[in-house]
Backbone as XML, in Angstrom:
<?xml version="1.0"?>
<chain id="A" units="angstrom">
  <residue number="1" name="UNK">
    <atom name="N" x="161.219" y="127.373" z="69.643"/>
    <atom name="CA" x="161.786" y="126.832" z="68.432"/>
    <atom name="C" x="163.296" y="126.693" z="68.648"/>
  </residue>
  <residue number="2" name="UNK">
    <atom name="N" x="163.873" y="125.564" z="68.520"/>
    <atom name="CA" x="165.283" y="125.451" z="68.789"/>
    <atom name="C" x="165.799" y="126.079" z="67.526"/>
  </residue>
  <residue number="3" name="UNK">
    <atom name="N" x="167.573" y="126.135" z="67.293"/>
    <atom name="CA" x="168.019" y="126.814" z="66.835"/>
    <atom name="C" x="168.131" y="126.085" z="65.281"/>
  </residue>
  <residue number="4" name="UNK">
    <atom name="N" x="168.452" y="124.846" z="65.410"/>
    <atom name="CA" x="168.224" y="124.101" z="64.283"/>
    <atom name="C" x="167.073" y="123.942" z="63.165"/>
  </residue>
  <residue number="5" name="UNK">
    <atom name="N" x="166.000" y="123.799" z="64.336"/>
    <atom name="CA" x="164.653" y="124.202" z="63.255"/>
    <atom name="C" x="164.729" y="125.563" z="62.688"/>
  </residue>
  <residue number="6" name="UNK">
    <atom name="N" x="165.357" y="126.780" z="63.083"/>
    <atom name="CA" x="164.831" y="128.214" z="62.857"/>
    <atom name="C" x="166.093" y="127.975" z="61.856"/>
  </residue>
  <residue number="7" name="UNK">
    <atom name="N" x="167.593" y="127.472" z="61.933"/>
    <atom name="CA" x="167.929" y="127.214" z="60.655"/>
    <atom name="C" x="167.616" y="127.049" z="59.335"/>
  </residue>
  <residue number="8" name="UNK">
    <atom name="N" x="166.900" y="125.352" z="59.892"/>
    <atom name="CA" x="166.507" y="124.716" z="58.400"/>
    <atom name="C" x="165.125" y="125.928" z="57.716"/>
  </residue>
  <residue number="9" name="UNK">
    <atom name="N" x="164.596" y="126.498" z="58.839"/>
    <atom name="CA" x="163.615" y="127.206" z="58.083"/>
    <atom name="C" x="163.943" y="128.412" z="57.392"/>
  </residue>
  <residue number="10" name="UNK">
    <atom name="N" x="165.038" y="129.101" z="58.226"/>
    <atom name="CA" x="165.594" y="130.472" z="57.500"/>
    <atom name="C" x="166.226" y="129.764" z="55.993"/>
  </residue>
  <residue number="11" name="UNK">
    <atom name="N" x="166.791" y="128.473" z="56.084"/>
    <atom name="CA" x="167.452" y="128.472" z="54.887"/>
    <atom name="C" x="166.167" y="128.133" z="53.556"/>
  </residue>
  <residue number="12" name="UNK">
    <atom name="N" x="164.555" y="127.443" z="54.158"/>
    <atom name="CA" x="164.116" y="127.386" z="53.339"/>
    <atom name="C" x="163.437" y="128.858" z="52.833"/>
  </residue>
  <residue number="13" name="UNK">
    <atom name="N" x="163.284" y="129.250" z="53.593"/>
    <atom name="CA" x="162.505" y="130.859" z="52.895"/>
    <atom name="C" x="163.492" y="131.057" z="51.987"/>
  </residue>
  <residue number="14" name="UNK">
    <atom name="N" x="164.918" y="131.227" z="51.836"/>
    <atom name="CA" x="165.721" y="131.589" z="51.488"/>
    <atom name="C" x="165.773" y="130.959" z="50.379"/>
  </residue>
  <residue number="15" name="UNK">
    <atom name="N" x="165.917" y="129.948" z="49.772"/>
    <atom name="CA" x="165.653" y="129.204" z="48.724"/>
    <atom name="C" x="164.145" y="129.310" z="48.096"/>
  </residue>
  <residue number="16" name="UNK">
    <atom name="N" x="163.246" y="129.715" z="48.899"/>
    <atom name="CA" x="162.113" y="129.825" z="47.824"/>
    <atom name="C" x="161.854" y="131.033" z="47.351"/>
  </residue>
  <residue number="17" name="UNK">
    <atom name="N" x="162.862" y="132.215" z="48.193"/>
    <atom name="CA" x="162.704" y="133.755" z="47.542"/>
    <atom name="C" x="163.754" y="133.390" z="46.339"/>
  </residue>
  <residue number="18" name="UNK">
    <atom name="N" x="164.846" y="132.863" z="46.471"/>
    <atom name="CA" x="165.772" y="132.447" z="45.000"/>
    <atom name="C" x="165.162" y="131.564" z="43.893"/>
  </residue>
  <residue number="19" name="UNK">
    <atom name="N" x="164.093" y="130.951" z="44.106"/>
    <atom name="CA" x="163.160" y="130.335" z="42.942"/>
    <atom name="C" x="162.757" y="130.873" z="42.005"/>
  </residue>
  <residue number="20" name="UNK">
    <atom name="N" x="162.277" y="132.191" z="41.857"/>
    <atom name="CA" x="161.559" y="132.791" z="40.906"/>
    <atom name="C" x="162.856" y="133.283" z="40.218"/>
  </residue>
  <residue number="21" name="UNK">
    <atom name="N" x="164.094" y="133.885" z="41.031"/>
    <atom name="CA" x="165.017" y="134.332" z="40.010"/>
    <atom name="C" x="165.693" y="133.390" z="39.172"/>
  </residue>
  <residue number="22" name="UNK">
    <atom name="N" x="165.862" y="131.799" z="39.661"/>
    <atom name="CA" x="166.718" y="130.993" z="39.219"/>
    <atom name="C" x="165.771" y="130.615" z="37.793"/>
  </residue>
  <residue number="23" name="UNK">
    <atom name="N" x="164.133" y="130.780" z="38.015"/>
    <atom name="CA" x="163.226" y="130.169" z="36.656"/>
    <atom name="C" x="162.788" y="131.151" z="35.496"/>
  </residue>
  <residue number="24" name="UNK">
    <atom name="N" x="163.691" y="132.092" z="35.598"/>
    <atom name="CA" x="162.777" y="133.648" z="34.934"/>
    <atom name="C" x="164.470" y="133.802" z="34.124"/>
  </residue>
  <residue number="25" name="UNK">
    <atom name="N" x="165.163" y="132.856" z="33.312"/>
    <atom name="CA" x="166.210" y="132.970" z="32.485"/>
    <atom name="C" x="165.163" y="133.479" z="30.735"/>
  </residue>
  <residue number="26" name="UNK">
    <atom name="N" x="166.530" y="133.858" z="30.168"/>
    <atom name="CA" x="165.961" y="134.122" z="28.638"/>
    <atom name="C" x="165.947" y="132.678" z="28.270"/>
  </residue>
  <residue number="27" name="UNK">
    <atom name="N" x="165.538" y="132.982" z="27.126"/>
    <atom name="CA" x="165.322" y="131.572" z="26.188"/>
    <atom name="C" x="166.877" y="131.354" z="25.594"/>
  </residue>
  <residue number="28" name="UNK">
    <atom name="N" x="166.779" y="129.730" z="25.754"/>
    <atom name="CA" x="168.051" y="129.151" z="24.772"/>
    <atom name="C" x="168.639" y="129.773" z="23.740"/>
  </residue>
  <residue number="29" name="UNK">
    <atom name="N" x="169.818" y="130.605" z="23.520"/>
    <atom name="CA" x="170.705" y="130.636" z="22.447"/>
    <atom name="C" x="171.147" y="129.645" z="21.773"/>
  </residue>
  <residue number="30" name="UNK">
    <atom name="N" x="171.856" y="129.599" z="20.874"/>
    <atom name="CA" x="172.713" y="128.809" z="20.369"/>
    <atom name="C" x="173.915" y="128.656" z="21.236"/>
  </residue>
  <residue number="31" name="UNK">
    <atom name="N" x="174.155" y="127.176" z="22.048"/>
    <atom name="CA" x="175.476" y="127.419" z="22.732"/>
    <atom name="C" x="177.263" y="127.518" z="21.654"/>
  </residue>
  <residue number="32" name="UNK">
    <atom name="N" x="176.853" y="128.427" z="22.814"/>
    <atom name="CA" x="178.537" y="129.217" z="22.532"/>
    <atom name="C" x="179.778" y="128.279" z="22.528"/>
  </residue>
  <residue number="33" name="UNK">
    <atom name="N" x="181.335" y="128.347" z="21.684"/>
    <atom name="CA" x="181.774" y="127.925" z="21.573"/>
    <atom name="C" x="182.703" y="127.710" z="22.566"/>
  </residue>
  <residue number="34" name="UNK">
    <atom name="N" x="183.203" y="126.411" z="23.355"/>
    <atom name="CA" x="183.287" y="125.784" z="24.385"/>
    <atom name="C" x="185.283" y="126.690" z="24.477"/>
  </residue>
  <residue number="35" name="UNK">
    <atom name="N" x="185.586" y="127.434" z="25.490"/>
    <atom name="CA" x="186.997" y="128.302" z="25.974"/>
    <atom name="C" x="187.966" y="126.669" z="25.992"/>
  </residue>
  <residue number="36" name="UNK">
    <atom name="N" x="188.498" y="126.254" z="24.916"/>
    <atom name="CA" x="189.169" y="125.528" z="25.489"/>
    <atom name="C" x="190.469" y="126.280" z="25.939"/>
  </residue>
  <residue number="37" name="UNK">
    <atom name="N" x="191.252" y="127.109" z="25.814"/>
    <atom name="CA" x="192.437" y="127.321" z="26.707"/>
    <atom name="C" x="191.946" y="127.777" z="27.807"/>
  </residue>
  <residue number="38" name="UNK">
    <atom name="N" x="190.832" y="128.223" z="28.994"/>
    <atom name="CA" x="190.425" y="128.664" z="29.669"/>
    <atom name="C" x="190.247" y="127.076" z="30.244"/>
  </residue>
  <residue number="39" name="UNK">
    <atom name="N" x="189.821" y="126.163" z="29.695"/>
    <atom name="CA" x="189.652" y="124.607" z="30.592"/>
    <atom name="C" x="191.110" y="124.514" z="30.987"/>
  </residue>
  <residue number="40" name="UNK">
    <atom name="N" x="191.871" y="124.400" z="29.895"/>
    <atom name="CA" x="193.448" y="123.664" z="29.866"/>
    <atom name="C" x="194.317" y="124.204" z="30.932"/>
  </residue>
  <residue number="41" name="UNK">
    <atom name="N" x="193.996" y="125.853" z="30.592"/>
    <atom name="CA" x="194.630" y="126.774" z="32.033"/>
    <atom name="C" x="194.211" y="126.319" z="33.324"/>
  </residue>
  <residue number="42" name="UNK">
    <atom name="N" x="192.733" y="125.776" z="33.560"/>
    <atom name="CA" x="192.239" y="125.998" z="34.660"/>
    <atom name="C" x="192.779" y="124.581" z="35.172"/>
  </residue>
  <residue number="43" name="UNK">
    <atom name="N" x="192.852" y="123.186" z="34.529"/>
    <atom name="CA" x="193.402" y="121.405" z="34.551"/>
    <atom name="C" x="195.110" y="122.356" z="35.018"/>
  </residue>
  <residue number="44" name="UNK">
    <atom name="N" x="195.788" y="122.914" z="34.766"/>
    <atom name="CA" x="197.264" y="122.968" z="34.358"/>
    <atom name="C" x="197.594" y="123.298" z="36.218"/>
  </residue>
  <residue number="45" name="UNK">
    <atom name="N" x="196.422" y="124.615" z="36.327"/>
    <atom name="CA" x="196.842" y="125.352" z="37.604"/>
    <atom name="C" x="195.698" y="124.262" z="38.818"/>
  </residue>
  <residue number="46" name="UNK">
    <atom name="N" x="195.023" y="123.224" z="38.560"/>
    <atom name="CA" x="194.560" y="122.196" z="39.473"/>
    <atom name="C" x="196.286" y="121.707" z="39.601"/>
  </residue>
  <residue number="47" name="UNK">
    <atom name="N" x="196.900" y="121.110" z="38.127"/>
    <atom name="CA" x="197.826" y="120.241" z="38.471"/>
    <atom name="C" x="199.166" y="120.972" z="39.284"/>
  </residue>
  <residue number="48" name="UNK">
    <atom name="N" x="199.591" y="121.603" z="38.690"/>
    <atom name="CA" x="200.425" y="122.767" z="39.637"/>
    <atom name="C" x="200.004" y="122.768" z="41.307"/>
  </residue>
  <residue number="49" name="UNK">
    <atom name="N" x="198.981" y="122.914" z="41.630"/>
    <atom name="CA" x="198.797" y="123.328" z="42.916"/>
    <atom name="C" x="198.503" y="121.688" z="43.468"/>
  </residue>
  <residue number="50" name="UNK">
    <atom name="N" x="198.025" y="120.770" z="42.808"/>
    <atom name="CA" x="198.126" y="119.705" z="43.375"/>
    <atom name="C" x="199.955" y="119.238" z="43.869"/>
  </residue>
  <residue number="51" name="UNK">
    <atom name="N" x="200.383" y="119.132" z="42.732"/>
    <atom name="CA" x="201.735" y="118.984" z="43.050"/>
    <atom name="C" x="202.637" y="119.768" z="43.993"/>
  </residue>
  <residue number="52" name="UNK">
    <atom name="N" x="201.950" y="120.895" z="44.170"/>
    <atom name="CA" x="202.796" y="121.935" z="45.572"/>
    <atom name="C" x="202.183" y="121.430" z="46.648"/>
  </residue>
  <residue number="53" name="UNK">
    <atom name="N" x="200.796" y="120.765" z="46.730"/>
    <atom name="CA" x="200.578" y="120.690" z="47.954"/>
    <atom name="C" x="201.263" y="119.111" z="48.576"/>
  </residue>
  <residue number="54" name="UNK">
    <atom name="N" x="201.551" y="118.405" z="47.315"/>
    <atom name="CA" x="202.546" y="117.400" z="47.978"/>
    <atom name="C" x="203.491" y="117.673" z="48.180"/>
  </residue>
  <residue number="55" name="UNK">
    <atom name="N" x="204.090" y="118.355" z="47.622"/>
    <atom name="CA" x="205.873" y="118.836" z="47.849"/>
    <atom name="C" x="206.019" y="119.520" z="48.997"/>
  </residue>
  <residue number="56" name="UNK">
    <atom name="N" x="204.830" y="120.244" z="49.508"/>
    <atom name="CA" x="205.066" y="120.933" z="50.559"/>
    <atom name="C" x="204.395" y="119.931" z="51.942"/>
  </residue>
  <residue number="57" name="UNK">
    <atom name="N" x="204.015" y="119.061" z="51.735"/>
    <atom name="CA" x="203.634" y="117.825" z="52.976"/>
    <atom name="C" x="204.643" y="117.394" z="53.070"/>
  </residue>
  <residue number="58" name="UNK">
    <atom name="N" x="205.186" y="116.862" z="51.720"/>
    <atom name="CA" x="206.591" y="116.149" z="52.038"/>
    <atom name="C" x="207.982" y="116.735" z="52.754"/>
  </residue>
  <residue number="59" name="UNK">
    <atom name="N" x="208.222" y="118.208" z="52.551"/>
    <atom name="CA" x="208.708" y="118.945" z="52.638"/>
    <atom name="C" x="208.452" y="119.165" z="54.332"/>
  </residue>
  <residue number="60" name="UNK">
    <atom name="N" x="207.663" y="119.541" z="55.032"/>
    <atom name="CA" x="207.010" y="119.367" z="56.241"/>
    <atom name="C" x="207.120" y="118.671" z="56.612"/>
  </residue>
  <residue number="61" name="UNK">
    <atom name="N" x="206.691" y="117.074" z="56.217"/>
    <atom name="CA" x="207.250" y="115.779" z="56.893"/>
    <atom name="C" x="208.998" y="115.419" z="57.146"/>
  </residue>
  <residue number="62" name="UNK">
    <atom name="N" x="209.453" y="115.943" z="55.987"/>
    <atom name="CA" x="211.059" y="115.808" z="56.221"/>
    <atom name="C" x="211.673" y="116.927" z="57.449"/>
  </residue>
  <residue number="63" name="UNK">
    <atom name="N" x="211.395" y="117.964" z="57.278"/>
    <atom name="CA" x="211.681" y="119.062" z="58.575"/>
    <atom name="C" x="211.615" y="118.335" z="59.775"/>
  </residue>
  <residue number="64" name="UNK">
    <atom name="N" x="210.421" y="117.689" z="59.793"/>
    <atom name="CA" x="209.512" y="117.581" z="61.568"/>
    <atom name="C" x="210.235" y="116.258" z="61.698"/>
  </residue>
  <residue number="65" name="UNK">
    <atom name="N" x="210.880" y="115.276" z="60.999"/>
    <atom name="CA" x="211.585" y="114.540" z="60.997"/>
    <atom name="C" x="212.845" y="114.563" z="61.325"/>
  </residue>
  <residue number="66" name="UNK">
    <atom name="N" x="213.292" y="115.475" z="60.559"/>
    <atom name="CA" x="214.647" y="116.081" z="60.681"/>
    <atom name="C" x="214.988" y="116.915" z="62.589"/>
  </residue>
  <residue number="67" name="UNK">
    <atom name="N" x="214.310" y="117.670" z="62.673"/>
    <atom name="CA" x="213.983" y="118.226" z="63.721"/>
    <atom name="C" x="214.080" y="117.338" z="64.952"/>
  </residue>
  <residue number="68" name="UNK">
    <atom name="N" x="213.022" y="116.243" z="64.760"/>
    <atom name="CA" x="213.021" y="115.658" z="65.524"/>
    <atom name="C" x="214.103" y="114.551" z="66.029"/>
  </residue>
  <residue number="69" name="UNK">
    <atom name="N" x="214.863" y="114.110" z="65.375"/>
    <atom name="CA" x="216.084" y="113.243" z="65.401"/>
    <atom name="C" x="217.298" y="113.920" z="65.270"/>
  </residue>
  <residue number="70" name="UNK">
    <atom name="N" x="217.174" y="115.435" z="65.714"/>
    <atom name="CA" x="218.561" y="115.942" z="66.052"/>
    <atom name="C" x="218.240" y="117.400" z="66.277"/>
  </residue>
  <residue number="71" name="UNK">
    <atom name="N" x="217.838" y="117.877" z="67.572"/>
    <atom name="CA" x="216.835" y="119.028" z="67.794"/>
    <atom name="C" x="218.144" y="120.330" z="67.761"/>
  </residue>
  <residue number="72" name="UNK">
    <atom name="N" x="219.534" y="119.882" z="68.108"/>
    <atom name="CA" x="220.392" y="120.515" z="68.153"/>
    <atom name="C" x="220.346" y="121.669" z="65.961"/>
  </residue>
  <residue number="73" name="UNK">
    <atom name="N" x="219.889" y="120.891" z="65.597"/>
    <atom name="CA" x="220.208" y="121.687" z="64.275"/>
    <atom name="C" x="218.529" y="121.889" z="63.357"/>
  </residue>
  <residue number="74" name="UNK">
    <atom name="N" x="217.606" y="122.123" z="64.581"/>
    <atom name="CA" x="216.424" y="122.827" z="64.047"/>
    <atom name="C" x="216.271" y="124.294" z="63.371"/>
  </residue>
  <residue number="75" name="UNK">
    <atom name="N" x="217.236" y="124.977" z="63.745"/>
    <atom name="CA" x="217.352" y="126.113" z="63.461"/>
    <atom name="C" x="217.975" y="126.037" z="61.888"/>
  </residue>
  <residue number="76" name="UNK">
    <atom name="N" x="218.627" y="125.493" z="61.533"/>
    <atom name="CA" x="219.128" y="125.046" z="60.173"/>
    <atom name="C" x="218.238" y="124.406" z="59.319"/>
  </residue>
  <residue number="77" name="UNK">
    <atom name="N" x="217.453" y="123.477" z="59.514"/>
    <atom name="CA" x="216.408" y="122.622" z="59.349"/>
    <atom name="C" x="215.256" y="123.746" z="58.793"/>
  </residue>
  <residue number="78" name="UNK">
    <atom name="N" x="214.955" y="124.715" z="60.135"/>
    <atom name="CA" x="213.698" y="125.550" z="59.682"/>
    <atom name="C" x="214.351" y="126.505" z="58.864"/>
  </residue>
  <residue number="79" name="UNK">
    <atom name="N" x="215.617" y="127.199" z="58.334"/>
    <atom name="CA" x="215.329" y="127.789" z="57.590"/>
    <atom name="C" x="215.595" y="127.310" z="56.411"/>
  </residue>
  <residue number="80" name="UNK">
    <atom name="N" x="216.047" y="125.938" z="55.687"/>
    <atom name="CA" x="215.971" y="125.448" z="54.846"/>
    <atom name="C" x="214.495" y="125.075" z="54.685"/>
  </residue>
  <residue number="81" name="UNK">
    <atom name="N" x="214.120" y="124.690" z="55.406"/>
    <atom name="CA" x="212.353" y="124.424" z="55.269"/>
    <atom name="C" x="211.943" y="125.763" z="54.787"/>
  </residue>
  <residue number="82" name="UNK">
    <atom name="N" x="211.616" y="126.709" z="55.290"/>
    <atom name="CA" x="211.238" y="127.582" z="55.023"/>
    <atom name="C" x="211.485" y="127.778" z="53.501"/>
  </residue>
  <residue number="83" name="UNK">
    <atom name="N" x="212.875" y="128.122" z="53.320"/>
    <atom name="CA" x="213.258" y="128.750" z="51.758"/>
    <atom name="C" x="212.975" y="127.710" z="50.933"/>
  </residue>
  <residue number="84" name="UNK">
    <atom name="N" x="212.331" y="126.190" z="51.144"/>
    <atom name="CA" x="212.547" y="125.140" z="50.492"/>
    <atom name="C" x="210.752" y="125.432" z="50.017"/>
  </residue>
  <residue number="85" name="UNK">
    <atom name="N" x="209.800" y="125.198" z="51.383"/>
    <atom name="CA" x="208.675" y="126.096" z="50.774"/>
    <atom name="C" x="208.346" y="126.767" z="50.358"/>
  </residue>
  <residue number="86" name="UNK">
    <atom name="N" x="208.967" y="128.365" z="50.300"/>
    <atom name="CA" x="208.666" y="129.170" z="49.277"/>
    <atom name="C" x="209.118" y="128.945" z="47.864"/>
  </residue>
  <residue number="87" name="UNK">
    <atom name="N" x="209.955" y="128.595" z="47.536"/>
    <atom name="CA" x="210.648" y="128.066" z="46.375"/>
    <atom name="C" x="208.852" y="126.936" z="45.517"/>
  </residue>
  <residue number="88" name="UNK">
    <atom name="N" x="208.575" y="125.886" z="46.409"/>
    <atom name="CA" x="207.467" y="125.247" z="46.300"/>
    <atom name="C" x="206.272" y="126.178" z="46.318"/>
  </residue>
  <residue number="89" name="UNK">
    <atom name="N" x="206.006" y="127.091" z="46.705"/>
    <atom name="CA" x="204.887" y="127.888" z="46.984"/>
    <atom name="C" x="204.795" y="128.888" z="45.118"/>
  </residue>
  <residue number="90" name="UNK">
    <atom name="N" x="206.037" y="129.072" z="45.076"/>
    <atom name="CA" x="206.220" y="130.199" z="44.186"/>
    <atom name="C" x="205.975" y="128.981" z="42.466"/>
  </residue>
  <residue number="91" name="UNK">
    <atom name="N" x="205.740" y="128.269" z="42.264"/>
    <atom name="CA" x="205.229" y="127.654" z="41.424"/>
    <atom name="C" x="204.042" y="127.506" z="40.954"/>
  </residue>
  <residue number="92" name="UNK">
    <atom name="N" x="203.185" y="127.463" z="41.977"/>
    <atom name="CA" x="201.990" y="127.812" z="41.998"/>
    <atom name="C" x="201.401" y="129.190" z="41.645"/>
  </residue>
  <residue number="93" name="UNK">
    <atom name="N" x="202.362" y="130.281" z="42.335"/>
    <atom name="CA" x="202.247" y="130.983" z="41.502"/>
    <atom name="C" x="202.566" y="131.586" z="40.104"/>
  </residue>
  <residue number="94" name="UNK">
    <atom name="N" x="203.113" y="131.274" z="39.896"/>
    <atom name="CA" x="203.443" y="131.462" z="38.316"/>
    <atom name="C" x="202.400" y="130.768" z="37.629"/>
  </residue>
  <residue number="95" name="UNK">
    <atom name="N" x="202.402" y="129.724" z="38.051"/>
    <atom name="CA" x="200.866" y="129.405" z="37.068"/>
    <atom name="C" x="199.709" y="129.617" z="37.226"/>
  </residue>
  <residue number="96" name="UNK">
    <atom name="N" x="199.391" y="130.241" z="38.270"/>
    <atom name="CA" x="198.821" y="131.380" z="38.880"/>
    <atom name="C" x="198.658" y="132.750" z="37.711"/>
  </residue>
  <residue number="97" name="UNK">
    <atom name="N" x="199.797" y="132.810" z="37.445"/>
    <atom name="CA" x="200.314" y="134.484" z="36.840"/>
    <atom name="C" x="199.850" y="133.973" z="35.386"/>
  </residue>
  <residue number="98" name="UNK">
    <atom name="N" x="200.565" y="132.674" z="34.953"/>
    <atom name="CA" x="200.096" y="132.363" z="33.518"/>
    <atom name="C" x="198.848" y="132.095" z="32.983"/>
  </residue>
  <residue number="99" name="UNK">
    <atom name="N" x="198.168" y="131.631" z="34.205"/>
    <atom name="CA" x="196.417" y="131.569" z="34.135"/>
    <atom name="C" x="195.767" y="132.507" z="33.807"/>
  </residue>
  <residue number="100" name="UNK">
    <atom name="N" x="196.362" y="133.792" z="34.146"/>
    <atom name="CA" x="195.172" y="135.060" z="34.430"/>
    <atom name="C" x="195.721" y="135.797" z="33.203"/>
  </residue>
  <residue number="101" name="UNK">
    <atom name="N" x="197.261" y="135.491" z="32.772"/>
    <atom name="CA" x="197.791" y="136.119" z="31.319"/>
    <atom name="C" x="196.804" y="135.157" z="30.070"/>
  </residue>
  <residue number="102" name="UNK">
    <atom name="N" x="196.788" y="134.174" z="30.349"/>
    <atom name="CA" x="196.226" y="133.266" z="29.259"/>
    <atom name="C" x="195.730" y="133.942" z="28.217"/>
  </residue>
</chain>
């Protein structure tokens, strides 16, 4: 038996021992009232971390740029990069911090 078949098969046993637990729920409640600041927090810290992860490409692209068209002042370059990313990094967290205060 190659390794692929003994895969796909370990993963099906595996899914049919999780069948009986996934069909054996209680019966329907009345659904519960929908967390909207728990959505809004969760959209806020997508947008936050979306926006760090451009700032910090861009941020990266300008260094390796920089770097590269004047290698004499990389050392200046990386530690402005550096403190320029954490500065970018640390945004994320805070809304990070404000997420979990919510």
């Amino acid at each position: 038996m190659s390794k692929k078949t003994a895969l796909v098969l370990l993963v099906a046993v595996f899914a049919l021992m999780l069948a009986p637990v996934t069909f054996a729920q209680a019966a329907a409640t009345a659904p519960a009232a929908t967390n909207w600041v728990g959505v809004a927090a969760a959209i806020a810290l997508g947008i936050a971390a979306a926006g760090c992860g451009i700032g910090q490409g861009l941020a990266t692209a300008a260094a390796c740029e920089g770097t590269a068209r004047n290698p004499g002042a990389g050392g200046a370059v990386r530690i402005a990069f550096i403190i320029g990313v954490a500065l970018i990094e640390s945004l994320t967290l805070y809304a990070l911090v404000i997420v979990l205060i919510k």
